[in-house]
C-alpha positions in Angstrom: 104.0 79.9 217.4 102.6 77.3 220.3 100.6 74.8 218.9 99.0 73.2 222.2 98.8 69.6 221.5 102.4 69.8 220.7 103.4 71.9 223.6 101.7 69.4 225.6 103.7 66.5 224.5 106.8 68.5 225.6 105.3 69.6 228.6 104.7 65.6 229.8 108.3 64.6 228.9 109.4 67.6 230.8 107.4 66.7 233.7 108.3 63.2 234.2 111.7 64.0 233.4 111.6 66.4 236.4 110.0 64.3 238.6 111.5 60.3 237.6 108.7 58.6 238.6 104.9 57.5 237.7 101.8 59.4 237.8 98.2 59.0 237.7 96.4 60.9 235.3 94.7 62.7 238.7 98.5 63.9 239.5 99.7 64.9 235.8 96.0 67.0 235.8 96.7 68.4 239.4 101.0 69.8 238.3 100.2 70.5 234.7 97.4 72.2 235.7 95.0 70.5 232.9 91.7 69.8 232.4 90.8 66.3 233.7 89.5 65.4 230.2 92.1 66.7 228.1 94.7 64.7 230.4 93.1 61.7 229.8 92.7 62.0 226.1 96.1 62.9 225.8 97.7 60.2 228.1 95.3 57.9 226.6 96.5 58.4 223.3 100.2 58.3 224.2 99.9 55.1 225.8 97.6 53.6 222.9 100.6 54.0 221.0 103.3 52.3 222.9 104.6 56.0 224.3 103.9 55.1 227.7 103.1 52.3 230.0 101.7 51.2 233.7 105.0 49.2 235.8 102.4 48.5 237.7 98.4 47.9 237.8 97.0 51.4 238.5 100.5 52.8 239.7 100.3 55.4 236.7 101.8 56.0 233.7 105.7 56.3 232.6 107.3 57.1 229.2 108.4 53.8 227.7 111.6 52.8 226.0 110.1 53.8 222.3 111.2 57.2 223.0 114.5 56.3 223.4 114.9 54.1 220.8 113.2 56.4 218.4 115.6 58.7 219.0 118.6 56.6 218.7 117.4 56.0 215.1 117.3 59.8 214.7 120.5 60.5 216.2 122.5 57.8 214.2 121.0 59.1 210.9 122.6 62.7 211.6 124.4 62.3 214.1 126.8 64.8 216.0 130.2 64.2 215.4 131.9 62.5 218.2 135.3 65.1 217.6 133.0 68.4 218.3 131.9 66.4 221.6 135.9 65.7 222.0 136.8 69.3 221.3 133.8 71.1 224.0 135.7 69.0 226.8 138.8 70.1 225.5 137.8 73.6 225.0 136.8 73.9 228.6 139.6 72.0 230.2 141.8 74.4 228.4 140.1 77.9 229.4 138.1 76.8 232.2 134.8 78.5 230.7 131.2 77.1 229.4 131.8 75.7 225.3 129.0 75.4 223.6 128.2 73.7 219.9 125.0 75.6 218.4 123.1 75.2 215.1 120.4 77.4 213.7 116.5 76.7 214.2 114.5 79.6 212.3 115.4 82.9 214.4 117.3 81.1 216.8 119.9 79.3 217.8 119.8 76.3 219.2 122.1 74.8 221.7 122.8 70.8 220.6 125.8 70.2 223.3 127.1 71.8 226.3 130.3 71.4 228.7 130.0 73.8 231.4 132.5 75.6 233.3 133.8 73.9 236.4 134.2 77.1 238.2 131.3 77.9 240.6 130.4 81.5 238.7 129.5 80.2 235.2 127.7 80.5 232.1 124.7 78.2 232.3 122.9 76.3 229.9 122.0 72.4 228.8 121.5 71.3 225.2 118.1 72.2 223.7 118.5 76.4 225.1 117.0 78.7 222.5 118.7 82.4 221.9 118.0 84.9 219.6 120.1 84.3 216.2 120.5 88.7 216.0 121.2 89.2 219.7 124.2 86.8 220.3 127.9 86.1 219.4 126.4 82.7 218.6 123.8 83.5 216.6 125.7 85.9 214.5 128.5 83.4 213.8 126.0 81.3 212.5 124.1 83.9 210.3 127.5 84.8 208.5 127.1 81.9 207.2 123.6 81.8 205.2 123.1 83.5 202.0 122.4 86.9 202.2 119.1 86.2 201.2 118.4 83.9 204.0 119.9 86.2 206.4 117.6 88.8 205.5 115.2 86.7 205.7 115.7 85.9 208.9 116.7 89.8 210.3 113.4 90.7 208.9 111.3 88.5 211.2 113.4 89.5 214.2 112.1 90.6 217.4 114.3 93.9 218.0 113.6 93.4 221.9 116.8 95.4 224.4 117.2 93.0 226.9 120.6 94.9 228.1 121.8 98.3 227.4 124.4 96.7 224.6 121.4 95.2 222.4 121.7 95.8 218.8 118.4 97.2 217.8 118.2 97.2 214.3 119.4 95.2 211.2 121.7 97.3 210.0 123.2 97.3 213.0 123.6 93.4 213.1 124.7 93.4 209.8 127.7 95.6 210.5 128.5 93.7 213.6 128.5 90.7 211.1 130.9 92.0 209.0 133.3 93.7 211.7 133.3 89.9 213.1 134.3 88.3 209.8 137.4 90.9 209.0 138.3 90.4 212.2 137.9 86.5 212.6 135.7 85.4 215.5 132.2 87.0 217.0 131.9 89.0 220.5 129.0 88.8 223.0 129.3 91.5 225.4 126.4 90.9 227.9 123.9 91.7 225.1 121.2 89.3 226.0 122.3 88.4 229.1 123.6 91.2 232.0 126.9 90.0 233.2 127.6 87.5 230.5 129.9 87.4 227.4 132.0 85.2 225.5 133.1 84.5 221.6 132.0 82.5 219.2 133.3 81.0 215.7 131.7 79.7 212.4 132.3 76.3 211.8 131.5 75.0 208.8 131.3 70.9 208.4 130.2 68.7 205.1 126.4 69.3 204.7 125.9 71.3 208.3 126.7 74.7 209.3 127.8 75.4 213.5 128.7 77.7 216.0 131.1 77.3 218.6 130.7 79.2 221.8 133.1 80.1 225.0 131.2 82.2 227.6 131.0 82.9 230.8 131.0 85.9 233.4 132.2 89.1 231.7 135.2 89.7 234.7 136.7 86.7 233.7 136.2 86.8 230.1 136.2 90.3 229.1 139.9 90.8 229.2 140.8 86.8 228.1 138.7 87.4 224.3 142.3 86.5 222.1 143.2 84.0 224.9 139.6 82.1 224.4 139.7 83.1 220.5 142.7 81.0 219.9 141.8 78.5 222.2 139.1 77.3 220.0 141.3 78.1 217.0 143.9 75.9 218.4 141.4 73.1 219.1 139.4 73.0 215.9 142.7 72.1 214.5 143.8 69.6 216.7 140.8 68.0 216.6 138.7 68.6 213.1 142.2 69.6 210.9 140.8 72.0 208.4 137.5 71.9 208.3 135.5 73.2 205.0 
Protein backbone atom coordinates (compact mmCIF):
# COMPACT_ATOMS: atom_id res chain seq x y z
CA UNK A 1 0.00 0.00 0.00
CA UNK A 2 1.39 3.79 -1.03
CA UNK A 3 -0.96 6.22 -0.44
CA UNK A 4 0.71 9.29 -2.29
CA UNK A 5 -0.14 12.27 -0.14
CA UNK A 6 1.37 10.33 2.64
CA UNK A 7 4.34 9.11 0.76
CA UNK A 8 4.90 12.58 -0.02
CA UNK A 9 5.14 13.90 3.36
CA UNK A 10 7.95 11.27 3.98
CA UNK A 11 9.45 11.89 0.85
CA UNK A 12 9.95 16.02 1.93
CA UNK A 13 11.35 15.04 5.35
CA UNK A 14 13.63 12.66 3.66
CA UNK A 15 14.75 15.24 1.32
CA UNK A 16 15.51 18.00 3.52
CA UNK A 17 17.01 15.70 5.89
CA UNK A 18 19.40 14.66 3.03
CA UNK A 19 20.15 17.94 1.94
CA UNK A 20 20.08 20.34 5.64
CA UNK A 21 19.19 23.26 4.10
CA UNK A 22 16.22 25.46 2.54
CA UNK A 23 14.48 25.09 -0.69
CA UNK A 24 12.20 26.93 -2.92
CA UNK A 25 9.28 25.30 -3.99
CA UNK A 26 11.04 25.62 -7.80
CA UNK A 27 14.00 23.28 -6.23
CA UNK A 28 11.74 20.68 -4.07
CA UNK A 29 9.62 20.43 -7.74
CA UNK A 30 12.93 20.19 -9.77
CA UNK A 31 14.66 16.81 -7.05
CA UNK A 32 11.32 15.37 -6.19
CA UNK A 33 10.48 15.41 -9.51
CA UNK A 34 6.79 16.89 -8.81
CA UNK A 35 4.36 18.64 -10.56
CA UNK A 36 4.79 22.44 -9.86
CA UNK A 37 1.18 22.54 -8.65
CA UNK A 38 1.11 19.71 -6.53
CA UNK A 39 4.40 21.04 -4.80
CA UNK A 40 2.88 24.07 -4.00
CA UNK A 41 -0.28 22.74 -2.57
CA UNK A 42 1.54 20.46 -0.59
CA UNK A 43 4.19 22.89 0.85
CA UNK A 44 1.49 25.27 1.12
CA UNK A 45 -0.38 23.27 3.32
CA UNK A 46 2.57 22.09 5.48
CA UNK A 47 3.55 25.48 6.25
CA UNK A 48 -0.22 26.72 6.86
CA UNK A 49 0.12 24.53 9.59
CA UNK A 50 3.23 25.50 11.47
CA UNK A 51 5.18 22.36 9.68
CA UNK A 52 7.44 24.49 8.04
CA UNK A 53 8.76 27.99 7.80
CA UNK A 54 10.79 30.73 5.62
CA UNK A 55 14.49 31.79 7.94
CA UNK A 56 14.38 34.09 5.52
CA UNK A 57 12.06 36.21 3.12
CA UNK A 58 11.86 34.14 -0.06
CA UNK A 59 14.97 31.94 1.01
CA UNK A 60 12.58 28.75 0.91
CA UNK A 61 11.08 26.63 3.09
CA UNK A 62 12.49 24.38 6.19
CA UNK A 63 10.76 21.89 8.55
CA UNK A 64 10.15 23.72 11.77
CA UNK A 65 10.67 22.66 15.39
CA UNK A 66 6.77 21.23 15.67
CA UNK A 67 8.06 18.11 14.22
CA UNK A 68 10.44 17.70 16.83
CA UNK A 69 8.45 18.49 19.55
CA UNK A 70 5.59 16.43 18.27
CA UNK A 71 7.60 13.67 18.41
CA UNK A 72 9.02 14.10 21.76
CA UNK A 73 5.46 13.87 23.07
CA UNK A 74 5.18 10.61 21.11
CA UNK A 75 8.36 9.17 22.21
CA UNK A 76 7.79 9.99 26.02
CA UNK A 77 4.32 8.41 25.91
CA UNK A 78 5.93 4.93 24.82
CA UNK A 79 9.00 5.39 25.05
CA UNK A 80 12.00 2.91 24.41
CA UNK A 81 13.56 1.80 27.38
CA UNK A 82 16.75 3.53 28.05
CA UNK A 83 18.42 -0.34 29.31
CA UNK A 84 17.69 -1.92 25.62
CA UNK A 85 19.61 1.37 24.29
CA UNK A 86 22.34 0.47 27.25
CA UNK A 87 22.40 -3.23 26.29
CA UNK A 88 22.81 -2.66 21.97
CA UNK A 89 26.15 -0.62 22.96
CA UNK A 90 26.98 -3.30 25.19
CA UNK A 91 26.05 -6.06 22.87
CA UNK A 92 28.36 -4.64 20.30
CA UNK A 93 31.28 -3.70 22.40
CA UNK A 94 31.21 -7.25 23.56
CA UNK A 95 31.11 -9.09 19.97
CA UNK A 96 32.13 -6.42 17.86
CA UNK A 97 29.00 -7.00 15.39
CA UNK A 98 25.80 -4.80 14.27
CA UNK A 99 22.88 -5.26 17.47
CA UNK A 100 19.78 -4.35 16.50
CA UNK A 101 16.28 -3.87 18.70
CA UNK A 102 13.16 -4.71 16.21
CA UNK A 103 9.41 -4.68 16.78
CA UNK A 104 6.78 -5.91 14.37
CA UNK A 105 4.80 -3.53 11.93
CA UNK A 106 2.20 -5.75 9.85
CA UNK A 107 4.49 -8.27 7.65
CA UNK A 108 7.53 -6.72 8.72
CA UNK A 109 9.80 -5.90 11.05
CA UNK A 110 10.81 -2.84 11.93
CA UNK A 111 14.10 -1.73 12.99
CA UNK A 112 13.54 1.04 16.22
CA UNK A 113 17.48 1.27 17.23
CA UNK A 114 20.70 0.28 15.81
CA UNK A 115 24.48 0.21 17.05
CA UNK A 116 26.62 -0.81 14.23
CA UNK A 117 29.61 -2.76 14.03
CA UNK A 118 32.90 -0.78 14.34
CA UNK A 119 34.58 -3.04 12.04
CA UNK A 120 34.90 -1.75 8.41
CA UNK A 121 32.90 -5.04 6.81
CA UNK A 122 29.53 -4.77 8.64
CA UNK A 123 25.91 -5.29 8.76
CA UNK A 124 24.26 -2.00 7.78
CA UNK A 125 21.24 -0.54 8.75
CA UNK A 126 19.62 2.76 10.72
CA UNK A 127 16.44 2.73 12.80
CA UNK A 128 13.25 2.82 10.61
CA UNK A 129 14.73 -0.41 7.99
CA UNK A 130 11.80 -2.65 7.05
CA UNK A 131 12.42 -6.63 6.57
CA UNK A 132 10.30 -9.24 5.87
CA UNK A 133 8.79 -10.83 9.33
CA UNK A 134 8.99 -14.72 7.33
CA UNK A 135 12.40 -14.19 5.80
CA UNK A 136 14.58 -13.18 8.84
CA UNK A 137 16.05 -14.43 12.19
CA UNK A 138 14.42 -11.22 13.33
CA UNK A 139 11.26 -11.50 12.06
CA UNK A 140 10.82 -14.97 13.17
CA UNK A 141 11.86 -14.34 16.79
CA UNK A 142 9.28 -11.86 16.80
CA UNK A 143 6.42 -14.08 15.22
CA UNK A 144 7.09 -16.81 17.97
CA UNK A 145 5.69 -14.72 19.87
CA UNK A 146 1.98 -13.82 18.54
CA UNK A 147 -0.81 -16.18 18.83
CA UNK A 148 -0.99 -18.67 16.36
CA UNK A 149 -3.81 -17.02 15.06
CA UNK A 150 -2.01 -13.84 14.41
CA UNK A 151 0.84 -15.62 13.04
CA UNK A 152 -1.11 -17.17 10.50
CA UNK A 153 -2.48 -14.33 9.80
CA UNK A 154 0.40 -12.76 9.01
CA UNK A 155 2.21 -16.06 6.97
CA UNK A 156 -0.88 -15.96 4.92
CA UNK A 157 -0.36 -12.40 3.49
CA UNK A 158 3.38 -13.08 2.96
CA UNK A 159 5.19 -12.37 -0.12
CA UNK A 160 7.05 -15.89 -0.65
CA UNK A 161 9.77 -13.84 -2.77
CA UNK A 162 13.73 -16.02 -2.92
CA UNK A 163 15.92 -13.29 -2.57
CA UNK A 164 18.90 -15.94 -1.82
CA UNK A 165 19.21 -19.55 -2.46
CA UNK A 166 18.44 -20.23 1.58
CA UNK A 167 14.92 -18.41 1.40
CA UNK A 168 12.18 -20.31 2.98
CA UNK A 169 9.46 -20.44 0.45
CA UNK A 170 6.53 -21.50 2.06
CA UNK A 171 4.66 -21.45 5.50
CA UNK A 172 5.13 -24.50 6.58
CA UNK A 173 8.41 -24.10 6.15
CA UNK A 174 8.68 -20.91 8.41
CA UNK A 175 6.70 -22.55 10.74
CA UNK A 176 9.05 -25.41 11.32
CA UNK A 177 11.99 -23.08 11.35
CA UNK A 178 9.96 -21.36 14.24
CA UNK A 179 9.71 -24.16 16.14
CA UNK A 180 13.31 -25.64 15.64
CA UNK A 181 14.33 -22.02 16.97
CA UNK A 182 12.23 -22.19 20.08
CA UNK A 183 13.53 -25.98 21.29
CA UNK A 184 16.66 -24.74 20.58
CA UNK A 185 16.61 -21.15 22.15
CA UNK A 186 17.51 -18.40 19.79
CA UNK A 187 16.71 -17.78 15.84
CA UNK A 188 19.38 -18.12 12.82
CA UNK A 189 19.72 -15.94 9.73
CA UNK A 190 21.91 -17.56 7.26
CA UNK A 191 22.12 -15.01 4.42
CA UNK A 192 18.40 -15.60 3.67
CA UNK A 193 17.47 -12.15 2.64
CA UNK A 194 20.58 -10.79 2.23
CA UNK A 195 23.79 -12.74 0.29
CA UNK A 196 26.66 -12.66 2.57
CA UNK A 197 24.85 -11.78 5.75
CA UNK A 198 23.68 -13.66 8.92
CA UNK A 199 23.38 -13.26 12.46
CA UNK A 200 20.90 -14.51 15.51
CA UNK A 201 18.23 -13.17 17.02
CA UNK A 202 16.14 -13.57 20.47
CA UNK A 203 12.53 -12.97 21.66
CA UNK A 204 12.28 -10.52 24.12
CA UNK A 205 9.34 -10.09 25.76
CA UNK A 206 8.82 -6.68 27.96
CA UNK A 207 5.47 -5.53 30.05
CA UNK A 208 2.92 -4.56 27.29
CA UNK A 209 5.52 -4.88 24.16
CA UNK A 210 6.96 -7.69 22.36
CA UNK A 211 10.94 -7.30 20.72
CA UNK A 212 13.62 -8.81 18.87
CA UNK A 213 17.04 -8.60 19.43
CA UNK A 214 19.39 -8.95 16.55
CA UNK A 215 23.46 -9.58 16.23
CA UNK A 216 24.45 -9.67 12.50
CA UNK A 217 26.98 -9.16 10.38
CA UNK A 218 29.13 -10.80 7.47
CA UNK A 219 28.62 -14.57 7.46
CA UNK A 220 32.82 -15.30 7.69
CA UNK A 221 32.77 -13.73 10.89
CA UNK A 222 29.63 -14.82 12.23
CA UNK A 223 28.94 -18.12 10.86
CA UNK A 224 31.19 -20.01 13.12
CA UNK A 225 30.73 -17.38 16.40
CA UNK A 226 26.48 -18.32 16.54
CA UNK A 227 26.86 -19.80 20.53
CA UNK A 228 29.52 -17.09 21.10
CA UNK A 229 26.91 -14.17 19.86
CA UNK A 230 23.88 -16.41 21.37
CA UNK A 231 25.15 -15.99 24.78
CA UNK A 232 26.37 -12.76 24.44
CA UNK A 233 23.01 -11.38 24.28
CA UNK A 234 21.85 -13.98 26.80
CA UNK A 235 24.48 -12.73 29.08
CA UNK A 236 23.52 -9.06 28.55
CA UNK A 237 19.72 -9.28 28.82
CA UNK A 238 20.55 -10.31 32.23
CA UNK A 239 22.88 -7.89 33.23
CA UNK A 240 20.99 -5.38 32.09
CA UNK A 241 16.97 -6.20 31.99
CA UNK A 242 17.24 -9.19 35.01
CA UNK A 243 14.52 -11.49 33.97
CA UNK A 244 12.42 -10.13 31.76
CA UNK A 245 8.71 -11.48 31.38
Amino acid sequence: MNVKQAANVLDLLEFFAKHRQPATLAEVSKLLEWPRSSTFNLLGTLAARGFLYEPRARGGYYPSPLWFSLLQQIESAEPIPEQLRELLHALVQRTGETAVLAASSSAFAVFLDVVESPHAIRYTASPGKLVPLHVTATGRALLSQMTTAERSAVLRRANFERYTPSTLMSVAAVEKEIQRSLERGWFEGNAEFTLDLGGVALPLKMPHRQFALLLAGPMFRVGERTEELVEAIKGEIKRHLGNPT
